[in-house]
PDB file with SEQRES, HELIX, SHEET and CRYST1 records, atoms N, CA, C and O in Angstrom:
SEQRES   1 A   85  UNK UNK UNK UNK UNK UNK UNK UNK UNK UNK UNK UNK UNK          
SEQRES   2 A   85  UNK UNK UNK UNK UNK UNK UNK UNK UNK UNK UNK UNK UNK          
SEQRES   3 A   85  UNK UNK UNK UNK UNK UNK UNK UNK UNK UNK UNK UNK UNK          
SEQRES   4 A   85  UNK UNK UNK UNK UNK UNK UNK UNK UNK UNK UNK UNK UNK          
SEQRES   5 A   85  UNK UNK UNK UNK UNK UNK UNK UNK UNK UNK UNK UNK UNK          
SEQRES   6 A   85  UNK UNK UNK UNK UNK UNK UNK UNK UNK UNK UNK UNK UNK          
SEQRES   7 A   85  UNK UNK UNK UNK UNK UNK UNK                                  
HELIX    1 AA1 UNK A   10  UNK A   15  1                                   6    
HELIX    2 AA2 UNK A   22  UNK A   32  1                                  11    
HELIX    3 AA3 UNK A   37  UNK A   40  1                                   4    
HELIX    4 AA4 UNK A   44  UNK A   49  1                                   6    
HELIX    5 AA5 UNK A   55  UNK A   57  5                                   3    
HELIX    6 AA6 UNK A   62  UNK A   64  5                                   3    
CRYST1    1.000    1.000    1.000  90.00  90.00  90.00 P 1           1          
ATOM      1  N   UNK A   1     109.006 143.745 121.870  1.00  0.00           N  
ATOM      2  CA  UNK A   1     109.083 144.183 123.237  1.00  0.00           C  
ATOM      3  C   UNK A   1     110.524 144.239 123.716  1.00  0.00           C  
ATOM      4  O   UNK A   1     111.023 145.213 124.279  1.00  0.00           O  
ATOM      5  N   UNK A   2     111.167 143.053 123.426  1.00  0.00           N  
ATOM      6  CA  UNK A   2     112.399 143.457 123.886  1.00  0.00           C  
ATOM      7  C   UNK A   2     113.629 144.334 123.364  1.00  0.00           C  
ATOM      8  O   UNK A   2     114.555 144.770 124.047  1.00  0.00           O  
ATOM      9  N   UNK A   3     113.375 144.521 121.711  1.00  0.00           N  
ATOM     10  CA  UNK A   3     114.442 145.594 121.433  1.00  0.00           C  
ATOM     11  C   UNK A   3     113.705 147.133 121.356  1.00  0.00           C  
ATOM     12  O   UNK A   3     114.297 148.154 121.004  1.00  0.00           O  
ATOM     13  N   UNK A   4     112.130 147.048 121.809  1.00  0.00           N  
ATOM     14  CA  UNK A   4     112.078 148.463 121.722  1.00  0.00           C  
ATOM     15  C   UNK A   4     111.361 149.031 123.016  1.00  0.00           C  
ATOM     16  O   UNK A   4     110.528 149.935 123.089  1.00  0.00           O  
ATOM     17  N   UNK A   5     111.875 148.307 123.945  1.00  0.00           N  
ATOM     18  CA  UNK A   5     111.749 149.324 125.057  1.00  0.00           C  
ATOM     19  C   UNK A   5     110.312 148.799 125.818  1.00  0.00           C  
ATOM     20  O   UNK A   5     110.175 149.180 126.981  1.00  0.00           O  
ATOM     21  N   UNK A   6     109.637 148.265 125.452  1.00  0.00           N  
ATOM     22  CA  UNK A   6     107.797 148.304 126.044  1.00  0.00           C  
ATOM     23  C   UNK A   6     107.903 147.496 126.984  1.00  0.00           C  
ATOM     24  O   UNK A   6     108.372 146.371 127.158  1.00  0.00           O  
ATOM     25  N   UNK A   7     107.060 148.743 127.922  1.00  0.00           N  
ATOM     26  CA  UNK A   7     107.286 148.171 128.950  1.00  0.00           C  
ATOM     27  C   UNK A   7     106.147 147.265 129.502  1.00  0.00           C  
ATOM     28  O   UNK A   7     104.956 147.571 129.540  1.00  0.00           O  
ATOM     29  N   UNK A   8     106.916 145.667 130.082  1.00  0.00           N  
ATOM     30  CA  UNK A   8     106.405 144.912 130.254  1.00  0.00           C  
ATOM     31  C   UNK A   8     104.901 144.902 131.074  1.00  0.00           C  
ATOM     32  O   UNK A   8     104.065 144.054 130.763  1.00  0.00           O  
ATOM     33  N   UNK A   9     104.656 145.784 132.012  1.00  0.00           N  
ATOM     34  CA  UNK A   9     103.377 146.173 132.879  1.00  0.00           C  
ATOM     35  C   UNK A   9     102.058 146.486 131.588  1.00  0.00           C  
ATOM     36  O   UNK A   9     100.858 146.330 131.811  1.00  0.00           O  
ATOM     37  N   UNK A  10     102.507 146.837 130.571  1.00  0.00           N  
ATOM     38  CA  UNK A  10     101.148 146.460 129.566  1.00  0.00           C  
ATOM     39  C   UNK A  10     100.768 145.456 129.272  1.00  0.00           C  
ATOM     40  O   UNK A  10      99.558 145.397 129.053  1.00  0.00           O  
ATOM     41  N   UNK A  11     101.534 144.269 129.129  1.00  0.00           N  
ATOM     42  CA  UNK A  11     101.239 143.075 128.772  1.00  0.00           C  
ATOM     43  C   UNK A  11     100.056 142.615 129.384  1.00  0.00           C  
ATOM     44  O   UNK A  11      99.096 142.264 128.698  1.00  0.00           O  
ATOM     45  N   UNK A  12     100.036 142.576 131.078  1.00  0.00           N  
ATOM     46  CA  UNK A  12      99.069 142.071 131.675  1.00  0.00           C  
ATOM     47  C   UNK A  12      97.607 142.951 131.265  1.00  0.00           C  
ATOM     48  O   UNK A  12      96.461 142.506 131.210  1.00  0.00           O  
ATOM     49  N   UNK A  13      98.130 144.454 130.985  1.00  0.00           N  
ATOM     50  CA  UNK A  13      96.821 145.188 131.109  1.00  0.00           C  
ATOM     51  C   UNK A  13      96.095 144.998 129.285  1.00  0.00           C  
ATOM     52  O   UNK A  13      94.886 145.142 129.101  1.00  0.00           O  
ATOM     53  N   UNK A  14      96.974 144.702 128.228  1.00  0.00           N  
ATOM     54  CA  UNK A  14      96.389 144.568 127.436  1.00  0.00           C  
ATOM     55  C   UNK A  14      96.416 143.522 126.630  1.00  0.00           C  
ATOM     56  O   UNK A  14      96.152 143.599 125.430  1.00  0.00           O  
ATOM     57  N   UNK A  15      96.718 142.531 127.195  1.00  0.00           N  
ATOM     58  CA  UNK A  15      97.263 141.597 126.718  1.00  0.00           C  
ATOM     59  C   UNK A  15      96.544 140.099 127.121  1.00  0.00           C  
ATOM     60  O   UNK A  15      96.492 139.050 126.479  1.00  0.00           O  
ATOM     61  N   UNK A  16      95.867 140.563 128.840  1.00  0.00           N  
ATOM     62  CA  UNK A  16      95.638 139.344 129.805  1.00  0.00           C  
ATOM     63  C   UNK A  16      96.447 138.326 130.137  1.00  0.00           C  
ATOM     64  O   UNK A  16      95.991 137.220 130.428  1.00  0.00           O  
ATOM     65  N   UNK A  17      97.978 138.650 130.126  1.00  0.00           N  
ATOM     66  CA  UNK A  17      99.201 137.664 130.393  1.00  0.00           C  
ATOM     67  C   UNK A  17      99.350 137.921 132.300  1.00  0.00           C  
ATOM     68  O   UNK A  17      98.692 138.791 132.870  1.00  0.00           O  
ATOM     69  N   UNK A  18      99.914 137.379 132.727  1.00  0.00           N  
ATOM     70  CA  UNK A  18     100.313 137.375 134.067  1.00  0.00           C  
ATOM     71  C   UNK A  18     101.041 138.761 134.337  1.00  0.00           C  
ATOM     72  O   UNK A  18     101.046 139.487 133.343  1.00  0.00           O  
ATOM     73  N   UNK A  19     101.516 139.166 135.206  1.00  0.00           N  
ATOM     74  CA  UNK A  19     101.980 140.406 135.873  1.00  0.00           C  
ATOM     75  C   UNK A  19     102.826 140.733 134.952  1.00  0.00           C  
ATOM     76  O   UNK A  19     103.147 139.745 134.291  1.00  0.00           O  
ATOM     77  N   UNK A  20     103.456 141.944 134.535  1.00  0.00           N  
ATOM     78  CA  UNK A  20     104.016 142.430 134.042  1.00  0.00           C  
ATOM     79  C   UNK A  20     105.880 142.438 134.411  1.00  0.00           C  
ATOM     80  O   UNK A  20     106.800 142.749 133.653  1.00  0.00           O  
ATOM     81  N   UNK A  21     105.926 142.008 135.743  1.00  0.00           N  
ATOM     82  CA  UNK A  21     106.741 141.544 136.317  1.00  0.00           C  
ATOM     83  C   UNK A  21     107.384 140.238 135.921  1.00  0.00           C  
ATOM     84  O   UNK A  21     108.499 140.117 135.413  1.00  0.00           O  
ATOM     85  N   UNK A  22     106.480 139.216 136.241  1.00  0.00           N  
ATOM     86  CA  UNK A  22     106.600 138.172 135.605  1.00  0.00           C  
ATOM     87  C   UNK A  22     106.821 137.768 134.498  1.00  0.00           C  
ATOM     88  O   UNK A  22     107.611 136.845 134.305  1.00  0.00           O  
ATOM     89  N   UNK A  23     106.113 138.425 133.452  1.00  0.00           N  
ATOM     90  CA  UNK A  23     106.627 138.178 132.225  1.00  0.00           C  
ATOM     91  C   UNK A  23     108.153 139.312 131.616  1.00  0.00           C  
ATOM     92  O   UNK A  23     108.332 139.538 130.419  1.00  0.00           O  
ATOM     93  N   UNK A  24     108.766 139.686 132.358  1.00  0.00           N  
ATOM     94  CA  UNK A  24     110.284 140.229 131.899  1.00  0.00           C  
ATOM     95  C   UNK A  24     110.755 138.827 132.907  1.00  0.00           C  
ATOM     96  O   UNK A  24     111.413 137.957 132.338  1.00  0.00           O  
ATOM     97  N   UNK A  25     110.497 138.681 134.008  1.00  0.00           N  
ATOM     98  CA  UNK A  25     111.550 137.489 134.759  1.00  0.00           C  
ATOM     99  C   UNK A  25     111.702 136.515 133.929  1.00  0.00           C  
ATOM    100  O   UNK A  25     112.863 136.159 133.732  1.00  0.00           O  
ATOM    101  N   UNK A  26     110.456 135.705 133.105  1.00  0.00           N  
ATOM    102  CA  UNK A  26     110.261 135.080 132.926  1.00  0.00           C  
ATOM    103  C   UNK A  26     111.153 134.916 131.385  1.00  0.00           C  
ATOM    104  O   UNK A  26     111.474 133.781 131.032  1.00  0.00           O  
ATOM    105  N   UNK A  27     111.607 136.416 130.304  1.00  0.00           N  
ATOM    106  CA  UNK A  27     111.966 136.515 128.962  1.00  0.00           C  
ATOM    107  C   UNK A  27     113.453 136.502 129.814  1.00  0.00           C  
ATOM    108  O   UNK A  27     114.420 135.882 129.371  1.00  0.00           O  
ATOM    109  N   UNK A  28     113.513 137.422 131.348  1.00  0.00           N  
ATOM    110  CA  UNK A  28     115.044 137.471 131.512  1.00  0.00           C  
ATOM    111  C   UNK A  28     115.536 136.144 131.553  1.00  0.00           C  
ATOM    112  O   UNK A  28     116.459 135.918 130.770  1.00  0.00           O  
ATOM    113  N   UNK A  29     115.053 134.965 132.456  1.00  0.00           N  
ATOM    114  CA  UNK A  29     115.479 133.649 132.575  1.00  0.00           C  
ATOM    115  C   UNK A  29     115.779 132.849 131.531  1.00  0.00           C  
ATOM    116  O   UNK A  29     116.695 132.027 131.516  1.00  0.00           O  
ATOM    117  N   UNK A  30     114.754 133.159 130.352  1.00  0.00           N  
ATOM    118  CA  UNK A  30     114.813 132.199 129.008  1.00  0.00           C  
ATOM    119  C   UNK A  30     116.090 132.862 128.145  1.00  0.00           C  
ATOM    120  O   UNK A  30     116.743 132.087 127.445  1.00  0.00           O  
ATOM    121  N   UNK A  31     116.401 134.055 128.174  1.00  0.00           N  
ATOM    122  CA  UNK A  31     117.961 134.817 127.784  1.00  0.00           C  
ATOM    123  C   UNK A  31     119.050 133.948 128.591  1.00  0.00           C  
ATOM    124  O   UNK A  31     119.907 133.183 128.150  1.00  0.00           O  
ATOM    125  N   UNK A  32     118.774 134.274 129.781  1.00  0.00           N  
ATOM    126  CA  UNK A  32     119.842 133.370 130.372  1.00  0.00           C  
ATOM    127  C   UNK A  32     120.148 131.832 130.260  1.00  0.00           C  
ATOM    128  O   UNK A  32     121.243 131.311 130.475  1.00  0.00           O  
ATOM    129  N   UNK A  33     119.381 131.412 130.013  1.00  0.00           N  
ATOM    130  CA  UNK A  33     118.884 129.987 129.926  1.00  0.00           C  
ATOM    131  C   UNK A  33     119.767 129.639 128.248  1.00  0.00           C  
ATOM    132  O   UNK A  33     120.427 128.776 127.669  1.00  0.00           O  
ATOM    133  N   UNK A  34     119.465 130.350 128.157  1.00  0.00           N  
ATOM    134  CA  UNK A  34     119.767 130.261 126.046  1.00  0.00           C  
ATOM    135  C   UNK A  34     118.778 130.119 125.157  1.00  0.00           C  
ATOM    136  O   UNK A  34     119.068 129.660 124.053  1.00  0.00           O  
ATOM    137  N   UNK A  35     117.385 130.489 125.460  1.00  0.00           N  
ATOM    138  CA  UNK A  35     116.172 129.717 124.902  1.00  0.00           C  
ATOM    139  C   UNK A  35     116.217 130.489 123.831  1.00  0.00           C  
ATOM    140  O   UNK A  35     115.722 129.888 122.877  1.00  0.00           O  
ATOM    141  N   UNK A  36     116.670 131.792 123.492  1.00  0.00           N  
ATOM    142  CA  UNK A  36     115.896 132.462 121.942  1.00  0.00           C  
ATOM    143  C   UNK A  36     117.261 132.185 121.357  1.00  0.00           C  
ATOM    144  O   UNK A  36     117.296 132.549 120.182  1.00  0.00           O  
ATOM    145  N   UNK A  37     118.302 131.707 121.746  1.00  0.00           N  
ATOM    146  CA  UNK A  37     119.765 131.482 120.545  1.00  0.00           C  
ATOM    147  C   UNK A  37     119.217 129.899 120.171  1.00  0.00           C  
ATOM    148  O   UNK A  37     119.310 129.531 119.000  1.00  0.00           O  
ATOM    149  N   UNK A  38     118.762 129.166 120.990  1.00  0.00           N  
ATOM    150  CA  UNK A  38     118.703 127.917 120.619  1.00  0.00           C  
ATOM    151  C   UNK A  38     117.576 127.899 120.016  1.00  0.00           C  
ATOM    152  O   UNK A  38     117.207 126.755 119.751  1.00  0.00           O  
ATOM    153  N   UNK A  39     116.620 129.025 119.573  1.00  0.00           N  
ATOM    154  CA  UNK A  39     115.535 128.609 118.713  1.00  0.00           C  
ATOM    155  C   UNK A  39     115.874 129.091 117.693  1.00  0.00           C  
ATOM    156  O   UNK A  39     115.457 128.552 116.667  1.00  0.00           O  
ATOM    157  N   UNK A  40     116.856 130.418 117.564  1.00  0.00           N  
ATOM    158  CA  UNK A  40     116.617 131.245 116.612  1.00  0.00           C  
ATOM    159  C   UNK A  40     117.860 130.144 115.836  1.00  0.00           C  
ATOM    160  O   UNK A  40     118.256 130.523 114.733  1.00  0.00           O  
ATOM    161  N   UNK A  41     118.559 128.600 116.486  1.00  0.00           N  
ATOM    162  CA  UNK A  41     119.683 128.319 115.408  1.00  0.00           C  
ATOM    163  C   UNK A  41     118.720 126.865 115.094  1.00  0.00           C  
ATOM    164  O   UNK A  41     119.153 126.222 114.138  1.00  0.00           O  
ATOM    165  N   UNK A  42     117.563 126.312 115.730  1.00  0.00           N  
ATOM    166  CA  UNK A  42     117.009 125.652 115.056  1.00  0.00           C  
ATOM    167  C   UNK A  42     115.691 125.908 114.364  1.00  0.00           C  
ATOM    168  O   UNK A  42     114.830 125.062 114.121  1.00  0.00           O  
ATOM    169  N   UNK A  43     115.661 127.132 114.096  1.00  0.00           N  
ATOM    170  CA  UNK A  43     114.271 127.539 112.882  1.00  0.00           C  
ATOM    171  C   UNK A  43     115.419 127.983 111.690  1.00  0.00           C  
ATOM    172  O   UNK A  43     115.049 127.793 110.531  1.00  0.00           O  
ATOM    173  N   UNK A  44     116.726 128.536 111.882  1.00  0.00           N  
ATOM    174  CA  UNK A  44     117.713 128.514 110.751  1.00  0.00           C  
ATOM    175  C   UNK A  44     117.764 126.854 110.247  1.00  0.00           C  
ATOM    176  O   UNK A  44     117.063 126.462 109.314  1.00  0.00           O  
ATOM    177  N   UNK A  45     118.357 126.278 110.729  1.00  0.00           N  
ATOM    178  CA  UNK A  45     118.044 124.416 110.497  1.00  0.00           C  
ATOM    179  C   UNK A  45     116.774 124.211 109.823  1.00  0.00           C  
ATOM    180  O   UNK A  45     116.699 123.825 108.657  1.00  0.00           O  
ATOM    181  N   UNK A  46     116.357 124.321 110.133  1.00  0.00           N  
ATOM    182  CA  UNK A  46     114.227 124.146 109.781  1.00  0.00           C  
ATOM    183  C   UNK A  46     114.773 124.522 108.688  1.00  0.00           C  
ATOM    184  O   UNK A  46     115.284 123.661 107.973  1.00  0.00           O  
ATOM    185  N   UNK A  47     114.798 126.049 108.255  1.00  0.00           N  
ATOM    186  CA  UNK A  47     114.506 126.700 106.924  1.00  0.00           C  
ATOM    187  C   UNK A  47     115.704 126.488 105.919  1.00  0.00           C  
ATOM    188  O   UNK A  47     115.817 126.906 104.766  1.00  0.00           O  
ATOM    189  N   UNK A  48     116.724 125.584 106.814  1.00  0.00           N  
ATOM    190  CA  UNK A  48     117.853 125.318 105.513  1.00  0.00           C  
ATOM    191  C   UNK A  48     117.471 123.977 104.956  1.00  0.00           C  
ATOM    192  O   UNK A  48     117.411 123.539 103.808  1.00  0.00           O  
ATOM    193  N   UNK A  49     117.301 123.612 105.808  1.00  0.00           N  
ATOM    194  CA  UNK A  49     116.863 121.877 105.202  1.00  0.00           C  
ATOM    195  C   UNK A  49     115.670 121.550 104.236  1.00  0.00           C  
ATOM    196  O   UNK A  49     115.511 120.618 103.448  1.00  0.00           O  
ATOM    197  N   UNK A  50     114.776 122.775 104.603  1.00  0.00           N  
ATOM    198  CA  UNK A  50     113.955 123.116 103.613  1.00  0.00           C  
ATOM    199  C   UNK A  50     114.247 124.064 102.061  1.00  0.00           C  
ATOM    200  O   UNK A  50     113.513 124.389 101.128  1.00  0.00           O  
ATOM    201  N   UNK A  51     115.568 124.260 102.349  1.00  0.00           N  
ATOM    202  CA  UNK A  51     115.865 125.245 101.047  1.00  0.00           C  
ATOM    203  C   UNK A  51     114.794 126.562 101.040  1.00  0.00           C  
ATOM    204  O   UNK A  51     114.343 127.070 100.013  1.00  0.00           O  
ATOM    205  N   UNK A  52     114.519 126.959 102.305  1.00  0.00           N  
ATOM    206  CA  UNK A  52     114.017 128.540 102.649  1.00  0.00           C  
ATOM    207  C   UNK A  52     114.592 129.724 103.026  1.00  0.00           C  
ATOM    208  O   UNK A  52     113.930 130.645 103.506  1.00  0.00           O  
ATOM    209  N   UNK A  53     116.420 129.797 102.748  1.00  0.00           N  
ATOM    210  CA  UNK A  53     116.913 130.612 103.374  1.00  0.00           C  
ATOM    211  C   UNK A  53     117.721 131.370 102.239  1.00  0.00           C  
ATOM    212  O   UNK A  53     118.505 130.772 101.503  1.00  0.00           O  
ATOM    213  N   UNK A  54     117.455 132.830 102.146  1.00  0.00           N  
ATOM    214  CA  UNK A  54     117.824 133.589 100.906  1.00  0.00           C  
ATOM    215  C   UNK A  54     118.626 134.332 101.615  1.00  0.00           C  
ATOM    216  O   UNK A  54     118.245 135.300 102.273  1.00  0.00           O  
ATOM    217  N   UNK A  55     119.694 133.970 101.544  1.00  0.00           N  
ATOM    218  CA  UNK A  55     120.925 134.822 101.661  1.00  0.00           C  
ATOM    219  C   UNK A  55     121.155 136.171 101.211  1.00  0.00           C  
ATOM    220  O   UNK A  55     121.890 137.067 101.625  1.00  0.00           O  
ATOM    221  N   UNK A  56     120.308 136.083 100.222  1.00  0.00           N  
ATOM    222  CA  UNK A  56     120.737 137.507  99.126  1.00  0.00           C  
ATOM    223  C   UNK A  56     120.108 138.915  99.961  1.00  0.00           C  
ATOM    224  O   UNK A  56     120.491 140.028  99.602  1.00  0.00           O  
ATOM    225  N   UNK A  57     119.079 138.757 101.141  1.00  0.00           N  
ATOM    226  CA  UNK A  57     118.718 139.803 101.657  1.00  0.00           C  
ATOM    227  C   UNK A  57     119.047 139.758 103.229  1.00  0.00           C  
ATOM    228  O   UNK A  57     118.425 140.297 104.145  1.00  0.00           O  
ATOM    229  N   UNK A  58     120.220 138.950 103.281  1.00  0.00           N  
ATOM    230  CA  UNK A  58     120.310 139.142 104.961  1.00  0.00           C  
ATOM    231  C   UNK A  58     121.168 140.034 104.797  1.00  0.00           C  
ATOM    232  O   UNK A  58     121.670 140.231 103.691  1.00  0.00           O  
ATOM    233  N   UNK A  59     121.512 140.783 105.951  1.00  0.00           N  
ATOM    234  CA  UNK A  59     121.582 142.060 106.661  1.00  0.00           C  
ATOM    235  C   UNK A  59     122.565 141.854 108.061  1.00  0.00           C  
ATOM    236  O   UNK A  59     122.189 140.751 108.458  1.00  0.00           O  
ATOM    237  N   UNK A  60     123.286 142.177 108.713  1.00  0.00           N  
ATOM    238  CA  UNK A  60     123.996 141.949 109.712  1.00  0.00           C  
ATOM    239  C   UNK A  60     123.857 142.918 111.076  1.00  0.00           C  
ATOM    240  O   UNK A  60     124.461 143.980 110.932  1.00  0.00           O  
ATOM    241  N   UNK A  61     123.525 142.844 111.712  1.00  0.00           N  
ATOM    242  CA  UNK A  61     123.588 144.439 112.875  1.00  0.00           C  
ATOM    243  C   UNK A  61     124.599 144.465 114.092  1.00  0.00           C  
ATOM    244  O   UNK A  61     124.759 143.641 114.992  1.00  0.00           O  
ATOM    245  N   UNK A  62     125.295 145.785 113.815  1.00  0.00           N  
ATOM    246  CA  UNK A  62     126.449 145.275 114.925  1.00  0.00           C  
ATOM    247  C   UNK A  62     125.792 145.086 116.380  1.00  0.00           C  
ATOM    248  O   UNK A  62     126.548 144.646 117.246  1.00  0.00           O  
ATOM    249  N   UNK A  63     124.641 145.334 116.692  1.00  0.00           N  
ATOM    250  CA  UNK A  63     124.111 145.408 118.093  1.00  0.00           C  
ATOM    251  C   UNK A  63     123.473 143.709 118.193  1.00  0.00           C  
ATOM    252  O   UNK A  63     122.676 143.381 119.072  1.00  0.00           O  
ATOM    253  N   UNK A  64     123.893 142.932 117.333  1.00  0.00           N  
ATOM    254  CA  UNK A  64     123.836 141.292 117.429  1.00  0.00           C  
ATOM    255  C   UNK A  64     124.652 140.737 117.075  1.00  0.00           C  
ATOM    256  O   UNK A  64     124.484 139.566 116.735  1.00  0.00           O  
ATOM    257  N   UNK A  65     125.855 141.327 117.006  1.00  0.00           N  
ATOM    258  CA  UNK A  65     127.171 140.536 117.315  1.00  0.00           C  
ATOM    259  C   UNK A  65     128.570 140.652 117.898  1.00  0.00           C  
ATOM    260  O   UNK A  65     129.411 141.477 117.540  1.00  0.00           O  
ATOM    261  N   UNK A  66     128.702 139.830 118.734  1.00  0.00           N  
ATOM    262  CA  UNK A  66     129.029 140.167 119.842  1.00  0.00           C  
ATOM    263  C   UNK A  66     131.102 140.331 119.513  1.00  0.00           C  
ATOM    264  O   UNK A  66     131.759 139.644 118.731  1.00  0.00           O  
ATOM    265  N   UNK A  67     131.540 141.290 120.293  1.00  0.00           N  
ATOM    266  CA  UNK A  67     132.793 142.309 119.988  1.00  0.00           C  
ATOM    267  C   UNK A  67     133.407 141.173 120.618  1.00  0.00           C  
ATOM    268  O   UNK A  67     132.681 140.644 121.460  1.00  0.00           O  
ATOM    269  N   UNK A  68     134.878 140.486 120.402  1.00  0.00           N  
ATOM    270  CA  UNK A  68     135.376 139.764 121.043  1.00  0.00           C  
ATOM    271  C   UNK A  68     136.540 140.590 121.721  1.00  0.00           C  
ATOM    272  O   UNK A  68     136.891 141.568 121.060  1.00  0.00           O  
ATOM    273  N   UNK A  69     137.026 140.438 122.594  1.00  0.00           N  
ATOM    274  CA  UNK A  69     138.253 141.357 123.482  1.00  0.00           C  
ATOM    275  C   UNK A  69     139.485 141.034 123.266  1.00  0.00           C  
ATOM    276  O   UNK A  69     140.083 140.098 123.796  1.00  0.00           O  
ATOM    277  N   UNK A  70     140.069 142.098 122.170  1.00  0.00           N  
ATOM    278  CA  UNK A  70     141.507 141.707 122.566  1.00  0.00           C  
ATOM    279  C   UNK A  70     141.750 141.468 120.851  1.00  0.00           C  
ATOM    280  O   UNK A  70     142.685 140.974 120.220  1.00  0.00           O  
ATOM    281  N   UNK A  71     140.366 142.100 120.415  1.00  0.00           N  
ATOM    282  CA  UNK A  71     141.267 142.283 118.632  1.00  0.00           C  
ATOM    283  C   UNK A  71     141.258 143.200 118.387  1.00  0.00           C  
ATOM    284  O   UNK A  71     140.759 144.080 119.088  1.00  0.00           O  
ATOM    285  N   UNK A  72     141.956 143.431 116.991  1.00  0.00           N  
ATOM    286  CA  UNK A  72     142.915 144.304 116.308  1.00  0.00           C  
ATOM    287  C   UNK A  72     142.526 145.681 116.846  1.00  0.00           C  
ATOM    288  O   UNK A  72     141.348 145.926 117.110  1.00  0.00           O  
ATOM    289  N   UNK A  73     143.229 146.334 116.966  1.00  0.00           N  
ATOM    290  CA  UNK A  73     144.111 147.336 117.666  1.00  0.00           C  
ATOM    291  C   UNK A  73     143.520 148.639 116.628  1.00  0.00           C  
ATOM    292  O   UNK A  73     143.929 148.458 115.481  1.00  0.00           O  
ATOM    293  N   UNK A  74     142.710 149.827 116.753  1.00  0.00           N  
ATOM    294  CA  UNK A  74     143.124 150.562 115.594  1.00  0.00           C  
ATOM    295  C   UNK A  74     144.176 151.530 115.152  1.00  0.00           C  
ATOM    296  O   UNK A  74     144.907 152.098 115.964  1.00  0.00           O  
ATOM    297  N   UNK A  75     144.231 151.674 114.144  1.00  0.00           N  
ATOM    298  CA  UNK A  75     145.985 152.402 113.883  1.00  0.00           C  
ATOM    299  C   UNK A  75     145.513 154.145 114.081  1.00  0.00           C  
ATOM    300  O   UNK A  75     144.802 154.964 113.497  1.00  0.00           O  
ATOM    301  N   UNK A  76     146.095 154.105 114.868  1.00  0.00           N  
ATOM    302  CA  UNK A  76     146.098 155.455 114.879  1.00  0.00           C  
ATOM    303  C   UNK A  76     146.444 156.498 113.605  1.00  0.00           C  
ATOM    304  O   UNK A  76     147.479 156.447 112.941  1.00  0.00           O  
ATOM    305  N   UNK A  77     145.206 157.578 113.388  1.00  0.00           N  
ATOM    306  CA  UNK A  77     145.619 158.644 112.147  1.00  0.00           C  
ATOM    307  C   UNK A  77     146.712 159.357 112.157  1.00  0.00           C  
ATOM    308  O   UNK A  77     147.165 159.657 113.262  1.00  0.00           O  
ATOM    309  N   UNK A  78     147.277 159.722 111.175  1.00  0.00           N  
ATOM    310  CA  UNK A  78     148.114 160.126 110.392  1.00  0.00           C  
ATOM    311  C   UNK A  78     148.054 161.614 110.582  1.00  0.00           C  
ATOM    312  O   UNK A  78     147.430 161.947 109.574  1.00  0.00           O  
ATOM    313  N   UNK A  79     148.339 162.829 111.312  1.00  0.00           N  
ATOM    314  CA  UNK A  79     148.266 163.822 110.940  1.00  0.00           C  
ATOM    315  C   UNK A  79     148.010 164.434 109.877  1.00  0.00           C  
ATOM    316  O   UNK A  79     148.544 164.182 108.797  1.00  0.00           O  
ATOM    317  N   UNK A  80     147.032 165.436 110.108  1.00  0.00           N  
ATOM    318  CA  UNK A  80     147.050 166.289 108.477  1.00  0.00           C  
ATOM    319  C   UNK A  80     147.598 167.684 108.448  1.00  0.00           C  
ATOM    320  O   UNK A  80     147.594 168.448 107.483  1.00  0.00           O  
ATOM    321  N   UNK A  81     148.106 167.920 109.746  1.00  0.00           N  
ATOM    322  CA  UNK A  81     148.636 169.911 109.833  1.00  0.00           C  
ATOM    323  C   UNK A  81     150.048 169.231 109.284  1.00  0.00           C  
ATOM    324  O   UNK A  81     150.650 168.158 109.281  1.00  0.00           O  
ATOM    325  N   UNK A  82     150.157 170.616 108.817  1.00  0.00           N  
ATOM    326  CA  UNK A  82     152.062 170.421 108.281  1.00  0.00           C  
ATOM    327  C   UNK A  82     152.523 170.461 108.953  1.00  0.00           C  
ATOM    328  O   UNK A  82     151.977 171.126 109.832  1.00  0.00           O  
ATOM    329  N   UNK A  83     154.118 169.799 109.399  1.00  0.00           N  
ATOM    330  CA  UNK A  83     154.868 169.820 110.344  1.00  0.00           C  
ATOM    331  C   UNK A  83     155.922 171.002 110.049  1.00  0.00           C  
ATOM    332  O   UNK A  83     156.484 171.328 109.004  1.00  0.00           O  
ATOM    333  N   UNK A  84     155.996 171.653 111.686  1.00  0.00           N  
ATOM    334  CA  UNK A  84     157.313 172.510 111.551  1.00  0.00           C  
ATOM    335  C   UNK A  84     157.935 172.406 111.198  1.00  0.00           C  
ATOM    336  O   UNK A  84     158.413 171.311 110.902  1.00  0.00           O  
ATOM    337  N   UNK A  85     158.564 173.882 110.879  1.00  0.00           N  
ATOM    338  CA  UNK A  85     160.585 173.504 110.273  1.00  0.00           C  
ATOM    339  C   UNK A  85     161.426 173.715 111.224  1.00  0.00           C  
ATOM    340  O   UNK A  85     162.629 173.542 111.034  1.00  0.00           O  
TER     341      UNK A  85                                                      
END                                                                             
């Protein structure tokens, strides 16, 4: 629901959850709050301590990690037309 758009007003209608309203206030507050970073770094814990975590197929997405301000610079290209004489 939250990275693809659905909109919350189904929930109640197919779902039988509280208003549809309510349940985005309710995912917006727990974002703010920190509730899905602080679960998603103790079910990583869980599954390391258990020796459940396979590195070999994780994957990275730039739209989950966050750009810090104020690094490297990019270099500007190099022309490719020939220069006058």
């Amino acid at each position: 629901m939250l990275c693809t758009a659905f909109p919350p007003e189904f929930l109640s209608q197919e779902l039988s959850f509280s208003s549809g309203m309510t349940c985005w206030r309710r995912l917006r507050d727990w974002q703010q709050a920190g509730v899905w970073d602080r679960l998603h770094q103790l079910l990583l814990a869980e599954l390391y301590v258990g020796d459940q975590l396979d590195w070999s197929k994780a994957v990275i997405d730039s739209s989950h990690v966050r750009v810090l301000k104020g690094g490297p610079k990019p270099v500007r290209a190099q022309p490719t037309a020939p220069k006058r004489a």
